[in-house]
DRENZA-951469 format. One record per residue: residue in one letter; x, y, z of N, C-alpha, C, O in turn. Coordinates in steps of 0.1 Angstrom, whole numbers, padded with zeros to 4 digits, always signed. Example, Ala and Ser with C-alpha at 12.3 -4.5 7.8 and 13.67 -1.06 7.14 Angstrom:
<sites>
A+0132-0057+0078+0123-0045+0078+0132-0033+0078+0142-0033+0085
S+0128-0022+0071+0137-0011+0071+0129+0000+0079+0134+0011+0080
</sites>
This chain:
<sites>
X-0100-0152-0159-0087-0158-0161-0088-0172-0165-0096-0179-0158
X-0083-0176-0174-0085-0188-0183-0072-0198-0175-0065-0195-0165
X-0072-0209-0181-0065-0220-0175-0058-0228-0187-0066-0228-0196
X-0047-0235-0190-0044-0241-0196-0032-0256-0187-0026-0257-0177
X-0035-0265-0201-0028-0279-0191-0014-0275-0197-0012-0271-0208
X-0004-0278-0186+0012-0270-0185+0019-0285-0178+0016-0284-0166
X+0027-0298-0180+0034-0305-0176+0046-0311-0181+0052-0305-0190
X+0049-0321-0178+0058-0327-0185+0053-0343-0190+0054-0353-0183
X+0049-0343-0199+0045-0352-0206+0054-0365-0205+0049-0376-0203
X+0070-0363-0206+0072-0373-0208+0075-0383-0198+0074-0396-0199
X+0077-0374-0187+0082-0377-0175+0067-0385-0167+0067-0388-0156
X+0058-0385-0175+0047-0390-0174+0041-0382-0156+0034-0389-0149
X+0044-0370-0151+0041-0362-0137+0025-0358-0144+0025-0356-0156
X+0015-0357-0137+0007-0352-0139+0004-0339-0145+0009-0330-0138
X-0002-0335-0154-0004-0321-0157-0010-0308-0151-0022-0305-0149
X+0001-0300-0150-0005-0284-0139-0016-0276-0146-0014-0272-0158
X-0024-0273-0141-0032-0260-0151-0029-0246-0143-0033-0244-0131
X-0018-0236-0155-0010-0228-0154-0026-0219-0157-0036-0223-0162
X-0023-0203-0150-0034-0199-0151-0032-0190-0165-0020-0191-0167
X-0036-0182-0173-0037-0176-0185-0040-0160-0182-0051-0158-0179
X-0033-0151-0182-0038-0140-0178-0029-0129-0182-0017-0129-0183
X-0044-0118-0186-0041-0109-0196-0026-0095-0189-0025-0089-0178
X-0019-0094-0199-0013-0082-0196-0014-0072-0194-0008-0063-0200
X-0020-0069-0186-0021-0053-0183-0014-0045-0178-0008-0047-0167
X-0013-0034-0185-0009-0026-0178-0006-0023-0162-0016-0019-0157
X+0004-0024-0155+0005-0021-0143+0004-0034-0136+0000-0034-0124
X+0007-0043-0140+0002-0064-0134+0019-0062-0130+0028-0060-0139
X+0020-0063-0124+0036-0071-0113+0035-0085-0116+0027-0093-0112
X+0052-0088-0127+0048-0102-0127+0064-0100-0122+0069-0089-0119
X+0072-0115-0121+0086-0118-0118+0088-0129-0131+0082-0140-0134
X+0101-0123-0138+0110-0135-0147+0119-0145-0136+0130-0143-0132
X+0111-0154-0135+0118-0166-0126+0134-0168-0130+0142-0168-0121
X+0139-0170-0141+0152-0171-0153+0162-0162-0147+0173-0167-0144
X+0157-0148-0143+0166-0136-0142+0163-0131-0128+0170-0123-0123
X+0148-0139-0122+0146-0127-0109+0142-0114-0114+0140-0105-0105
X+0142-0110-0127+0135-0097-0126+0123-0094-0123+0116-0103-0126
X+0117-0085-0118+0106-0082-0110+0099-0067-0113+0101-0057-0106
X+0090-0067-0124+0083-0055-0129+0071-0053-0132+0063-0063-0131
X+0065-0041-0137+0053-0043-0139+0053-0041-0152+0062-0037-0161
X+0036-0045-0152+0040-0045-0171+0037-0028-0186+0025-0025-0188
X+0041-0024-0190+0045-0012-0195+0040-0017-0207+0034-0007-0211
X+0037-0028-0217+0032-0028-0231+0036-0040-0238+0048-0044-0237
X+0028-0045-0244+0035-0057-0254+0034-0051-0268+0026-0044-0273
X+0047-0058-0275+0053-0059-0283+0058-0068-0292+0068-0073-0289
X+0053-0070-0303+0057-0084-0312+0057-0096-0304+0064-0106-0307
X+0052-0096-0297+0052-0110-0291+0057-0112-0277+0055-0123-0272
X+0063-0101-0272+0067-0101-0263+0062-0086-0252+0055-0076-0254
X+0071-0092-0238+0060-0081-0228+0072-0077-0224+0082-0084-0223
X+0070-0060-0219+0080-0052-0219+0073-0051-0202+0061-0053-0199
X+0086-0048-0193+0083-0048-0181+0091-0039-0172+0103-0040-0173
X+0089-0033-0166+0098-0018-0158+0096-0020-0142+0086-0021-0135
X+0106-0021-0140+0114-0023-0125+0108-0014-0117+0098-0009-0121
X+0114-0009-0101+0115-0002-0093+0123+0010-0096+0121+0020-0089
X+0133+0010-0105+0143+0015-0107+0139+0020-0119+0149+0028-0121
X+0131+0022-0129+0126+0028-0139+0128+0020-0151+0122+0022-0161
X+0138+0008-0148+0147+0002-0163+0134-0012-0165+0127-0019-0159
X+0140-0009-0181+0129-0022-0190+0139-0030-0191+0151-0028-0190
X+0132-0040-0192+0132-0056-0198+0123-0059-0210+0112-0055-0207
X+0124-0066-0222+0114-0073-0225+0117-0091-0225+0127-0097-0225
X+0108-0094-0224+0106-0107-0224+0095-0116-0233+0083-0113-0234
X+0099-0124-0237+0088-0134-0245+0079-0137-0239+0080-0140-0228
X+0067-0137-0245+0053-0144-0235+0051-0161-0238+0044-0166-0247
X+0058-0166-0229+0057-0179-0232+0050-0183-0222+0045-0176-0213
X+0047-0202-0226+0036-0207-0215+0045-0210-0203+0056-0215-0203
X+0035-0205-0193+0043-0203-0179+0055-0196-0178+0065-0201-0173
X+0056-0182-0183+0073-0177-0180+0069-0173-0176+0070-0163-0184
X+0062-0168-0166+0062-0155-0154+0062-0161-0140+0067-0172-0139
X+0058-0157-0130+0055-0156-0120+0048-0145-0108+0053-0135-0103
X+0034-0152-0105+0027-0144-0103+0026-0143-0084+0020-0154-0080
X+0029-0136-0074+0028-0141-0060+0036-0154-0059+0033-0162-0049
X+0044-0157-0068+0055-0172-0064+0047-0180-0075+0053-0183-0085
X+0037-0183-0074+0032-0189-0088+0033-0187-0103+0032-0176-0108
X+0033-0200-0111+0034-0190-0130+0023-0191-0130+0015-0196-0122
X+0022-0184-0141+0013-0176-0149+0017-0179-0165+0029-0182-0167
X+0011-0179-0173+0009-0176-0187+0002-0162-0191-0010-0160-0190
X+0009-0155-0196+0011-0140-0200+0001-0141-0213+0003-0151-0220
X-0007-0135-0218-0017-0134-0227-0018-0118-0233-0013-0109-0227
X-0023-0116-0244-0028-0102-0247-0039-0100-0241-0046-0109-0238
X-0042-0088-0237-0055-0087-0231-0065-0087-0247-0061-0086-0258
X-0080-0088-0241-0090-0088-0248-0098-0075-0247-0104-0071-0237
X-0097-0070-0262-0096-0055-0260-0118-0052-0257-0124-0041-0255
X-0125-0066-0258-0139-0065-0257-0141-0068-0243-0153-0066-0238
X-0131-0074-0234-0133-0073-0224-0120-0069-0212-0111-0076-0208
X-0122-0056-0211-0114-0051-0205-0112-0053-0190-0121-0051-0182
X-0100-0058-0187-0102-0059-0168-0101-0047-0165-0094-0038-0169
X-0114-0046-0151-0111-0036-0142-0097-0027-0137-0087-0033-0136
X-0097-0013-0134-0085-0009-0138-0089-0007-0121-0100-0005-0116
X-0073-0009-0114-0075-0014-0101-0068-0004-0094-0058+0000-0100
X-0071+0003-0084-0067+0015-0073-0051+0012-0066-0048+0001-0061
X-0044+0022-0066-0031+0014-0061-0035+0009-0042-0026+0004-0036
X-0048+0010-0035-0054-0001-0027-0058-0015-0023-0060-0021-0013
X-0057-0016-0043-0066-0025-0044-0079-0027-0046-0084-0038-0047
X-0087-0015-0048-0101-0014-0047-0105-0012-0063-0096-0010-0072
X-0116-0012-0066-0119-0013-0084-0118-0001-0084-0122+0005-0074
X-0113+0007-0096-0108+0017-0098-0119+0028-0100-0114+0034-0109
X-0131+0035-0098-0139+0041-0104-0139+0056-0110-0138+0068-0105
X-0141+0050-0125-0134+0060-0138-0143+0071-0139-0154+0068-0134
X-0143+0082-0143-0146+0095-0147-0152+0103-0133-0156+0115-0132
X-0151+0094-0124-0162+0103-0108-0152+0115-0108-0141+0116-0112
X-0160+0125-0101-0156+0134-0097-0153+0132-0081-0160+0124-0074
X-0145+0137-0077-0142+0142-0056-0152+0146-0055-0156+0157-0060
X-0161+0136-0045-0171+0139-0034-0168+0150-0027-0157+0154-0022
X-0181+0155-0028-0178+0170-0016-0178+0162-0003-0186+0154+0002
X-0162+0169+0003-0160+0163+0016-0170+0164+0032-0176+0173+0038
X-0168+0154+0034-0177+0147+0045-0177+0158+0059-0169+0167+0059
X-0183+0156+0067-0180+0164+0081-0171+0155+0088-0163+0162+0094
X-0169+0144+0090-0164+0133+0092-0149+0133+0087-0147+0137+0075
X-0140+0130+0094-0124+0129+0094-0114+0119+0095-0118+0108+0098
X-0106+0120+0093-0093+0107+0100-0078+0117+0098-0070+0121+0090
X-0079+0119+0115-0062+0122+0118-0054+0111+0115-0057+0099+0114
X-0042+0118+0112-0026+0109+0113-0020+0118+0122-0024+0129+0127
X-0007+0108+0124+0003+0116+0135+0013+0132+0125+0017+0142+0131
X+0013+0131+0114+0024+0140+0110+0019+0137+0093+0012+0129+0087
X+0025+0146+0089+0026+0148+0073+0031+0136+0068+0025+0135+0057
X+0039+0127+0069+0045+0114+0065+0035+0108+0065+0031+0108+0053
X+0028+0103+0071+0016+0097+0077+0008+0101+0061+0008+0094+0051
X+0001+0113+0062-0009+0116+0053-0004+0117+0042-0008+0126+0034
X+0004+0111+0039+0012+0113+0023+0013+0100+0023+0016+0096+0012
X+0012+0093+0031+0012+0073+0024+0000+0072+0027-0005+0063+0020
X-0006+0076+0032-0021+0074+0030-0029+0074+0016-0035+0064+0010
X-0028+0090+0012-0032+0091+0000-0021+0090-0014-0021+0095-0026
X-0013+0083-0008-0007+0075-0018-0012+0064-0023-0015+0061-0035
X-0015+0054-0009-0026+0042-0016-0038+0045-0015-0046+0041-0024
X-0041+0049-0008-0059+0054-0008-0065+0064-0012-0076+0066-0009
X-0058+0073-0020-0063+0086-0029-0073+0083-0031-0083+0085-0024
X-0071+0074-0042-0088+0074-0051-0100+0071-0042-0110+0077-0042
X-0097+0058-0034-0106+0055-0021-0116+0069-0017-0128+0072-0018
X-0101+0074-0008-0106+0088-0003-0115+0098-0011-0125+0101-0005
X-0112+0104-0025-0114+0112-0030-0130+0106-0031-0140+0113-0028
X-0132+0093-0036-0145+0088-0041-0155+0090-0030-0166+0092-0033
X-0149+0089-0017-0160+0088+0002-0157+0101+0008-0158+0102+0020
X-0153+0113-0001-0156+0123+0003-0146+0124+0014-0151+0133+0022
X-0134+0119+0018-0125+0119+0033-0119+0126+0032-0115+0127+0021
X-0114+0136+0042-0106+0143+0042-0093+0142+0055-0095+0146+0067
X-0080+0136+0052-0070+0135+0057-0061+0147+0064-0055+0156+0059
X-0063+0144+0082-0055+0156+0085-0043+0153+0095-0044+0146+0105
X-0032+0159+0088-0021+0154+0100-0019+0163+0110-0018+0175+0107
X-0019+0158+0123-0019+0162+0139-0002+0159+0139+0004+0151+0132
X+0001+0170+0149+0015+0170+0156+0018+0163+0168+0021+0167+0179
X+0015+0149+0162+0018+0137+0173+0001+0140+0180-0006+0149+0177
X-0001+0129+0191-0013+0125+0199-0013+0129+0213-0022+0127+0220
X-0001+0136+0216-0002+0142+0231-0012+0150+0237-0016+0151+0248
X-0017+0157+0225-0033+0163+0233-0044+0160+0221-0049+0166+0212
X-0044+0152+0224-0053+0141+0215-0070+0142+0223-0080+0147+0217
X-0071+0136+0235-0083+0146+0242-0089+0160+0235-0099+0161+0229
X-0075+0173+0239-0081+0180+0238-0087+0185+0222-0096+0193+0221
X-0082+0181+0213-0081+0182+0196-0097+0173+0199-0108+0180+0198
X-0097+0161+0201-0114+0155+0201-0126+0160+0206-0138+0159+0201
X-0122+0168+0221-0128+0179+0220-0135+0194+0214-0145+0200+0218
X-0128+0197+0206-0123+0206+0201-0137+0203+0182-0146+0209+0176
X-0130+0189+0183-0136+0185+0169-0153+0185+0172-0160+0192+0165
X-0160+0176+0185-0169+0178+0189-0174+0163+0178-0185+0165+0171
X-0168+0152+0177-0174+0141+0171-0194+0141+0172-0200+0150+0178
X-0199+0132+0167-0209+0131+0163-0217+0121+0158-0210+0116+0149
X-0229+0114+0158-0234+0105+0148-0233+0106+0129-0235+0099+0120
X-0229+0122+0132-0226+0127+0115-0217+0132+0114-0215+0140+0105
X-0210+0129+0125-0193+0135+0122-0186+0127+0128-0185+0129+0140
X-0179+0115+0121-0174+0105+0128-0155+0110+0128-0151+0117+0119
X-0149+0106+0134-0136+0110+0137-0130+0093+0138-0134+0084+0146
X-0116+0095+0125-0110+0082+0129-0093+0087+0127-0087+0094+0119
X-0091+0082+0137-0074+0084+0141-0065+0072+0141-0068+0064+0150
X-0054+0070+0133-0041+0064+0131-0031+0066+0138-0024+0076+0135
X-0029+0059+0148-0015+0063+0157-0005+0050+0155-0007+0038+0153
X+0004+0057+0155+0021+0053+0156+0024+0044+0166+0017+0045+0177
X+0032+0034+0165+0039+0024+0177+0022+0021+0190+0023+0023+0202
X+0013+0017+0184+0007+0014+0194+0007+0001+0197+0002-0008+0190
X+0013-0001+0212+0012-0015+0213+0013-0016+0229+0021-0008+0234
X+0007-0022+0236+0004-0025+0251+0019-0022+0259+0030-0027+0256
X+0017-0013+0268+0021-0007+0277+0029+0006+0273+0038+0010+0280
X+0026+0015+0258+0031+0021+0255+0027+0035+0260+0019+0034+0269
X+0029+0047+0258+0025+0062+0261+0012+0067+0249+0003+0075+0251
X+0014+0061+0239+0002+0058+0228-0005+0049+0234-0016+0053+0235
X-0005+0040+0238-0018+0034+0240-0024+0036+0252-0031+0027+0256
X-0021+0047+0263-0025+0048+0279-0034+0061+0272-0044+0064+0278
X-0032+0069+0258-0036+0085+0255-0051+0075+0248-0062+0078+0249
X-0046+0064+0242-0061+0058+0232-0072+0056+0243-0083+0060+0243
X-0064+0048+0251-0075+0043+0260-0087+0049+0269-0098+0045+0274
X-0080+0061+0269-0089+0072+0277-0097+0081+0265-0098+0093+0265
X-0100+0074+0257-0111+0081+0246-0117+0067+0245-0112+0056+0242
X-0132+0073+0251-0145+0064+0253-0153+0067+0240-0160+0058+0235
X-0151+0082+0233-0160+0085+0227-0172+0074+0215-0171+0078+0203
X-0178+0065+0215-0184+0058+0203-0183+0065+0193-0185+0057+0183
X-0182+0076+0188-0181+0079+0175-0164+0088+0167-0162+0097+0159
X-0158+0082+0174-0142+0080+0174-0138+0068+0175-0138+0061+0185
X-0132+0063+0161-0122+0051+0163-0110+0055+0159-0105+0062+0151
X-0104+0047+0169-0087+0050+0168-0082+0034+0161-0090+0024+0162
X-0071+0034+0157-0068+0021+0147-0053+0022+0149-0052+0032+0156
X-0039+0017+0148-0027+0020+0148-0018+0006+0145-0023-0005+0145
X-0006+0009+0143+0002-0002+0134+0014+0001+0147+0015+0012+0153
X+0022-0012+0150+0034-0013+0158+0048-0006+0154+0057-0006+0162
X+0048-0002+0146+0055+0003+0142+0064+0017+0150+0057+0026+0153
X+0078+0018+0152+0077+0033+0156+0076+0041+0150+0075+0051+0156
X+0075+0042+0134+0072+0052+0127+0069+0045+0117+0073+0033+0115
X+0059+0057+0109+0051+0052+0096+0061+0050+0089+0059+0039+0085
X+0076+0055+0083+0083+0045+0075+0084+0035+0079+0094+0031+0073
X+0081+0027+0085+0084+0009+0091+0075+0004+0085+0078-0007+0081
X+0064+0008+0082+0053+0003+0078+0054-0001+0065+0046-0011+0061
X+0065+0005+0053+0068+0001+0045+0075-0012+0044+0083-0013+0053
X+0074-0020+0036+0084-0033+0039+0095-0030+0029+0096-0023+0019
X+0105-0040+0039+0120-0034+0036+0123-0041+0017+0131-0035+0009
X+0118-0050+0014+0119-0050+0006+0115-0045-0006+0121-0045-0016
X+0098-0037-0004+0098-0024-0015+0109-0018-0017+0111-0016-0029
X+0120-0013-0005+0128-0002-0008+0145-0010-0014+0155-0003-0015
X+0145-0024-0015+0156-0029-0016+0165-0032-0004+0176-0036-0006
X+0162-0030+0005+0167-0035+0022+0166-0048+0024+0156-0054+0021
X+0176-0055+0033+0164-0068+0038+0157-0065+0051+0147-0073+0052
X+0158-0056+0062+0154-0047+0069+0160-0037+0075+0171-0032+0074
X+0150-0035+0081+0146-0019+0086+0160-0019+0101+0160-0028+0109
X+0169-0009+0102+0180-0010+0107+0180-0009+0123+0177+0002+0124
X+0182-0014+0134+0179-0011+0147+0188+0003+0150+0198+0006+0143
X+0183+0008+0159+0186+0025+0162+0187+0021+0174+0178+0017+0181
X+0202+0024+0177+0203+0028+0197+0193+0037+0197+0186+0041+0189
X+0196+0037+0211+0186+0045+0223+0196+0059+0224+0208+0062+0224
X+0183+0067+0225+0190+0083+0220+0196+0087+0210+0203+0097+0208
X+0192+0079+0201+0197+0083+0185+0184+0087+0177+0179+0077+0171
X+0178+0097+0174+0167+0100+0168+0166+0090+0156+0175+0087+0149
X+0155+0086+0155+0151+0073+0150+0156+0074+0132+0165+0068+0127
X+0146+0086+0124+0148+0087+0113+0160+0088+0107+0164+0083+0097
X+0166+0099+0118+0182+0102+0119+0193+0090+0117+0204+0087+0111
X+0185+0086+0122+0197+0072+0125+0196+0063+0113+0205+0058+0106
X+0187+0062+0111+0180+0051+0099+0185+0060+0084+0187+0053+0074
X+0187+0071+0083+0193+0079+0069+0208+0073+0068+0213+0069+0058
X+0215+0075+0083+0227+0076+0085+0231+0067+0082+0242+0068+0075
X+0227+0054+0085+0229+0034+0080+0226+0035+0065+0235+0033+0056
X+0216+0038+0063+0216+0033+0047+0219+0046+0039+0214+0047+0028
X+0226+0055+0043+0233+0065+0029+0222+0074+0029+0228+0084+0028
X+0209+0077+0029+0194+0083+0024+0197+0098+0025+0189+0104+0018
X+0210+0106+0033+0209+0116+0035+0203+0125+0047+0204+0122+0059
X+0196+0135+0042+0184+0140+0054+0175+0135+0058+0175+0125+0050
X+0164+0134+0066+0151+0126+0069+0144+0131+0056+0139+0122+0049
X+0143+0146+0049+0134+0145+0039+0136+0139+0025+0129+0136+0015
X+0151+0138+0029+0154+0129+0016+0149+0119+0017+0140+0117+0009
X+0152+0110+0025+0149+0099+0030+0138+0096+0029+0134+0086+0022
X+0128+0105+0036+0112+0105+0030+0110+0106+0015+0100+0101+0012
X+0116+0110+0008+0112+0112-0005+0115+0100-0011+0105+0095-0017
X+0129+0092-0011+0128+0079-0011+0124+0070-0008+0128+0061-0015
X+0114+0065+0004+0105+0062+0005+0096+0059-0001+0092+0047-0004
X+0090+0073-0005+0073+0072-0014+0075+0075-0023+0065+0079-0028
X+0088+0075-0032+0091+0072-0048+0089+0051-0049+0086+0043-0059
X+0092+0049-0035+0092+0030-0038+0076+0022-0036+0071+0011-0038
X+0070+0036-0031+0058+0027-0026+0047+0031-0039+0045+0042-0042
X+0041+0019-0046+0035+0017-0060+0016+0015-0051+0005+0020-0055
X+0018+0008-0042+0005+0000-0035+0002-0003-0025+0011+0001-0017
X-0008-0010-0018-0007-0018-0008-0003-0027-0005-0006-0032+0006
X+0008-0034-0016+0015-0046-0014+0025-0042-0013+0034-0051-0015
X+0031-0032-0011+0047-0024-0009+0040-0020+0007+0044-0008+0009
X+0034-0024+0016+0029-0019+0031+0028-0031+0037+0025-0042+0032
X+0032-0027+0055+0027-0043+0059+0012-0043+0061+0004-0034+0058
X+0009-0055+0067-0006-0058+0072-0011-0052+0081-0023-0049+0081
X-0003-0049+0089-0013-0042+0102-0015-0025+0093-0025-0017+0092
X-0004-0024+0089-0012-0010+0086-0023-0008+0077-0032+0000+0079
X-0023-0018+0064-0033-0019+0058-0045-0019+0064-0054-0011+0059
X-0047-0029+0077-0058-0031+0079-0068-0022+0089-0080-0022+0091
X-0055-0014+0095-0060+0000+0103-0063+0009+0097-0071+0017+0101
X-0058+0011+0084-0066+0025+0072-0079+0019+0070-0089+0023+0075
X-0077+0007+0060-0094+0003+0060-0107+0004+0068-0118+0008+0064
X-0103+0000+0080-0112-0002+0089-0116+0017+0092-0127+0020+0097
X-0108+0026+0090-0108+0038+0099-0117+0047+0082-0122+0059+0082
X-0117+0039+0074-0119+0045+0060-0137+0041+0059-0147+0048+0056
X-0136+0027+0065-0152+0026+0063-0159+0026+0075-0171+0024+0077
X-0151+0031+0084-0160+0036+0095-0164+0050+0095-0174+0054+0100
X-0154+0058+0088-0158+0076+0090-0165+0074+0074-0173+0084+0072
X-0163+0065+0064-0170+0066+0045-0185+0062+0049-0193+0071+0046
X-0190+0051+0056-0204+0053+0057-0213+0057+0065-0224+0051+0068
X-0209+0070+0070-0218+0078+0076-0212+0090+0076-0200+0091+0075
X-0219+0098+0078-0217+0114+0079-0216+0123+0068-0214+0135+0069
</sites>
């Protein structure tokens, strides 16, 4: 990524070096002007065409500094067709082109429920497919014991498990703690449910809605914002989630860790 001097000359302010960076395909930039916020779909005569959350284009001129990159500008460029950037995993991870799916590992990672294992290999598909992992959702952790037994972990069958709302003095974290096993790691996000883990602003919310007590969680949260049934609601959901920057951090960082603990061995 190239650099150029970007100031106000006359006003005699020091000069910024705006960074220069190519269009690619799928780059999330924001039009400061409009607030629009898209990724990028193709340039055109001079200008970069860019598509929302919502499906709808914009184009816009590529001018010096019209974008904004993470809150910062940018200067929008054509890419350089001899040096192509890495085409990037919706993870985050460098994308690796033509591999085939690893024959899957002996080695595992539970989730609590099908919701669970559908945002998983939403951002970590390719991850997964590349380390040979294979994603299985469990009907909640209440016999979580006896399923670990059952599995019979191993130095070549490592077992890594994602739980829900884990957080000190909960009914999830009294079931973690009584698994000693060393070749079982358990990992988990505060959340009461894996939709939380999305941030409310992927989905257009400013947040996530509080739910009395005795109101079934999902239930309640459809009913506030319009969504319908829970499966609708799920379906909306992971129509909004593009990446790991549509997720919070704790969850991020409990897939990773549970990815390269069960990806290099077994």
């Amino acid at each position: 990524m190239r650099s150029q001097d970007y100031g106000d000359i006359l006003s005699g302010k020091p000069k910024r070096r705006i960074p220069e960076l190519p269009a690619e395909p799928g780059l999330v930039v924001e039009d400061p002007a409009s607030g629009f916020c898209g990724a990028v779909v193709r340039i055109e005569y001079g200008n970069v065409v860019l598509e929302d959350r919502h499906g709808r284009h914009r184009v816009f001129p590529m001018q010096p500094a019209g974008f904004l990159l993470d809150g910062a500008p940018v200067t929008l460029v054509k890419p350089a067709a001899a040096a192509k950037k890495p085409m990037m995993s919706a993870s985050g991870s460098v994308k690796v082109e033509g591999v085939k799916a690893r024959t899957a590992r002996a080695s595992r990672i539970w989730v609590e429920g099908i919701h669970d294992a559908e945002l998983v290999e939403r951002v970590w598909g390719h991850d997964l497919r590349v380390e040979g992992i294979v994603v299985q959702p469990l009907d909640g952790i209440d016999e979580l014991q006896e399923h670990i037994r059952d599995f019979a972990p191993g130095p070549e069958r490592r077992l890594g498990v994602l739980v829900d709302h884990l957080v000190k003095g909960s009914k999830e974290s009294r079931i973690v703690d009584a698994v000693t096993d060393p070749n079982v790691m358990i990992t988990g996000h505060p959340y009461v449910d894996i939709w939380q883990a999305v941030k409310p602003a992927a989905l257009g919310i400013e947040a996530w809605p509080v739910i009395p007590r005795g109101t079934p969680w999902k239930e309640g949260v459809c009913a506030q914002l319009g969504w319908g049934e829970p499966a609708e609601g799920w379906r909306h959901i992971l129509r909004h989630v593009r990446g790991f920057r549509d997720l919070e951090t704790p969850l991020i960082g409990s897939v990773e860790r549970l990815i390269d603990f069960v990806g290099h061995f077994g």
